[in-house]
N, C-alpha and C positions, 0 to 999 in steps of 0.2 A: 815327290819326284826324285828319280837317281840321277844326278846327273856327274859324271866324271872327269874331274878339268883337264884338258890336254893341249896347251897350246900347240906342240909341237905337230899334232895331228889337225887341229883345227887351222894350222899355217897349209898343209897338205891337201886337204880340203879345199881351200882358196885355190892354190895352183890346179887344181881337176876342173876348177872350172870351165876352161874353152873348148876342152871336151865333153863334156856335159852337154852344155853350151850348143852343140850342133847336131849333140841327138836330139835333145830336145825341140831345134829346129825342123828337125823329119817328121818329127810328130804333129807338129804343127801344122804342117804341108798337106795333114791330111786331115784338117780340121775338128779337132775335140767337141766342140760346141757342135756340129752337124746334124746330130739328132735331138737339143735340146730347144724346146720352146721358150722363145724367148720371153715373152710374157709384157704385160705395159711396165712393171715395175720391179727393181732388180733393189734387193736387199743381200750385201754383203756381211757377212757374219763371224767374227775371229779375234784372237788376241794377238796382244804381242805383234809382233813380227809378221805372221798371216793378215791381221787387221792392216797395219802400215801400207801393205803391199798395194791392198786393194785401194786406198785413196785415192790416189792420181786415176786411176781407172773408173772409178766412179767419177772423177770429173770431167773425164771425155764424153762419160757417156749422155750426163747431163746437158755440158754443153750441148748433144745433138736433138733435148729436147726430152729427154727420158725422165722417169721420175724415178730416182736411185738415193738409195743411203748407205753408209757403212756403219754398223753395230758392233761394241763391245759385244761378246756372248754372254759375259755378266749382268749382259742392265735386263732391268727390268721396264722400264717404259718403249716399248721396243713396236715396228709396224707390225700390223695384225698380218695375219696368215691368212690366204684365202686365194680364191681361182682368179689367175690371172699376173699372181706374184710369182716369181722365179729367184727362189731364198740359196743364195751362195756360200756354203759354210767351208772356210778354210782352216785347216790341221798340218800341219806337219806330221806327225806322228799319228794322227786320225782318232786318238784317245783322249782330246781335251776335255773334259767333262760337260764344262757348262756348253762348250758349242756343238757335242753330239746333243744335248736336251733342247739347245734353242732350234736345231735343224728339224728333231722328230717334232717342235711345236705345229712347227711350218708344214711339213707333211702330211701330219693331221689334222691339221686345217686347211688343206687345200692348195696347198702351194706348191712348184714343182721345185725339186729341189735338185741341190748338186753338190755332191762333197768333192773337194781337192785337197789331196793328201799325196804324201810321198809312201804310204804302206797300201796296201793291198790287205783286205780279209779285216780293216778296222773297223772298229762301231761308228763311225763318223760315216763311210761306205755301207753300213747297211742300215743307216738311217735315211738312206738319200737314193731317190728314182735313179741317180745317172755319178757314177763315180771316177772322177778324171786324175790320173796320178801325173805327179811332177816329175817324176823321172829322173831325181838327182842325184840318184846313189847315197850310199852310208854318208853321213857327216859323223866320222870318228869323233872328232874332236866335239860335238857335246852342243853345238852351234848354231842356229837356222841360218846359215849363208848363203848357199846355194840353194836349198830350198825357197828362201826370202825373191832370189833372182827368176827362179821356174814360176813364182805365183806373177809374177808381174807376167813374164812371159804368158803364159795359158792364159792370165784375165784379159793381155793385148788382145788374143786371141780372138777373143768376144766380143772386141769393135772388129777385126778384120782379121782373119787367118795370115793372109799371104803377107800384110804389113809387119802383122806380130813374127810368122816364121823371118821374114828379112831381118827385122828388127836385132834377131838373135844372134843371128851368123853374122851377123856385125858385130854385136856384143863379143862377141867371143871373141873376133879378131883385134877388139881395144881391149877387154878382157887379158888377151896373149901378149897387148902392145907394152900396158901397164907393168905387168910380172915381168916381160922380158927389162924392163928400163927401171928396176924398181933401185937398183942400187946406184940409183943418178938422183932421183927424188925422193926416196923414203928414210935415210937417215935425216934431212933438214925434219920433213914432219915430225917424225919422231921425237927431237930433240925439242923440238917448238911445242907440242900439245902430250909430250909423254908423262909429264907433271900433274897435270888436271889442275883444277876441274875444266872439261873440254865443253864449247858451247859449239853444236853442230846448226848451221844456219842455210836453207835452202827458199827458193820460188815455193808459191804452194803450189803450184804443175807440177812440185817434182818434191813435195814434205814428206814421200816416205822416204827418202834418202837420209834426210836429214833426222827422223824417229830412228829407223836402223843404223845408223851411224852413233847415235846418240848411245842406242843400245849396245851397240858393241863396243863402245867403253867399260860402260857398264856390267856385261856379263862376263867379259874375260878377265881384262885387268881389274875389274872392280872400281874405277875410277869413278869420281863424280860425272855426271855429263847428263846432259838437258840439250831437248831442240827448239826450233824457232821456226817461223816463216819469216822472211825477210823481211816484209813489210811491217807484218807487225813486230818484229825488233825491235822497232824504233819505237814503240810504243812501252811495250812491256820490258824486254831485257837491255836496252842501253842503259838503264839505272846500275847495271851489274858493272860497265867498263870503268867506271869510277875506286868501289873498292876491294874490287879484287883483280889481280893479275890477270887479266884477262885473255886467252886462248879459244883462238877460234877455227875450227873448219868451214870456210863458207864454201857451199855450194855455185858457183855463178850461174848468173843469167836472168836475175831478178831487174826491173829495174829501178829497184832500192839498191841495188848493189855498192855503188859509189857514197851513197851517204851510211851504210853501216861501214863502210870502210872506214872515214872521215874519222865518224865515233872513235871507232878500236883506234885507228891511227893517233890521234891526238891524245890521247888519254896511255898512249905507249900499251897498246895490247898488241897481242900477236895474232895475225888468223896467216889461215894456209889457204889459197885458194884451188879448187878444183873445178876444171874446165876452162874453157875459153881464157886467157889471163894468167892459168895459175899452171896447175900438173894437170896437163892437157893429155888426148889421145885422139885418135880416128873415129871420127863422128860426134864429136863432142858437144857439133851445136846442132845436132839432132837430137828432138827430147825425148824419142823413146830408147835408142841408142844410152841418153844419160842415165834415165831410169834404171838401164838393164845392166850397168857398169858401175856408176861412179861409187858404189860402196864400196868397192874393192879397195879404197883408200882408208875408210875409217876403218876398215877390217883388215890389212897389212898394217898398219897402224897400232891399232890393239893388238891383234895377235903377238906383235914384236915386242910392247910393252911387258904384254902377260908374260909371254918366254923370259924376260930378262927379268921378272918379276920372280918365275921358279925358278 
């Protein structure tokens, strides 16, 4: 894979957001999902970033009684193909290898399929009945940002249009609130989590924040970083706030949230909070609102690292 590091385009990127952001919303208005059958059982299909997306979406739809899973396109133990499944493979790029092969499984076996991608004319789209694009423009800077934001967007979509388009044009407006206020709140993060290794910690309603957060340490500044669900924090990574300096992004709204505080707090770590408590915005304690916004923190965050890095 080429990939060409630019922070300074991947910071530009970030701010195109709220624009984006409302086209995307138009789109929405007029429902993508319309002509696709829904099927009893919905298999989401992706890496990286595409994967993360889909999580929290897959858990609404469960909650209403659905039988839903999300797949690595790597794995191999994976739901069978057949009439009546509706297999979701998401790309960015629409070239991922393994999840154009894992979509044509599904195809040919029976499944109705659906690629979502930000290209048009991909192998990912012509492995798949019905092809729905993100609509987020070039990401110069090398990055799934705005892309990562459109997948949530268009999967909201898939419990409800009209919620999902709302959902957006709110986004955008905390989206524009964030970037306009950024030089009131983004030096302290910065200075606090620009060291690593960063521990990104959210609800699991809302763990792909906390996976793409993680990752955008990761890919730009190259920093260590690892995510969590809150709850089980307390199980697996509070052994961490002990011996190592510990820095954290938590996501709020868990109700663990007060005893991972505790942890970090006593043991002298540092976390940043975001939402509710912490570097707040407009609609914060709406969760799909959070879903569609709150990475814009760990991705102003790294990008400024990376920058000061080159």
């Amino acid at each position: 894979m080429t990939w060409t590091p630019d922070p300074d385009a991947f910071l530009r990127d970030l701010e195109a957001k709220p624009a984006a952001l409302r086209e995307l919303a138009s789109a929405l208005d007029l429902d993508p999902w319309r002509e696709v059958d829904r099927g009893d059982r919905v298999v989401f299909i992706g890496m990286g970033s595409s994967r993360f997306a889909a999580l929290p979406i897959a858990a609404m739809l469960r909650a209403t009684g659905r039988a839903v899973v999300v797949e690595r396109a790597s794995a191999k133990a994976v739901a069978p193909a057949g009439p009546g499944t509706l297999a979701i493979a998401i790309s960015a790029s629409g070239s991922t290898p393994e999840t154009v092969a894992a979509l044509a499984r599904h195809r040919q076996g029976g499944s109705t399929t659906v690629a979502i991608t930000n290209a048009h004319g991909s192998a990912l789209a012509s492995a798949a009945d019905r092809h729905i694009a993100l609509q987020a423009g070039d990401e110069a800077g090398g990055v799934a940002c705005r892309t990562f934001q459109h997948t949530v967007g268009v999967l909201l979509a898939l419990l409800d249009p009209a919620r999902a388009a709302a959902a957006v044009r709110r986004a955008a407006d905390a989206t524009e609130d964030l970037l306009e206020r950024r030089s009131v709140w983004l030096p302290r993060a910065v200075e606090s989590l620009g060291h690593g290794p960063v521990f990104t910690i959210a609800p699991e309603e809302r763990i792909s924040s906390a996976e793409q957060g993680a990752l955008m340490f990761r890919e730009g500044p190259r920093m260590q970083a690892d995510a969590c669900e809150a709850g089980d924090w307390l199980h697996v990574d509070v052994y961490l706030t002990k011996p190592l300096e510990y820095r954290a992004l938590l996501f709020t709204g868990s109700r663990f949230d007060d005893d991972v505080r505790r942890w970090i707090d006593d043991r002298h770590g540092r976390a940043i909070l975001v939402g509710p408590g912490g570097i707040g915005y407009p609609g914060d304690d709406d969760q799909d609102v959070a879903l569609l916004t709150e990475t814009l923190v760990p991705e102003l965050v790294a990008g400024n690292v990376w920058r000061r890095q080159a």
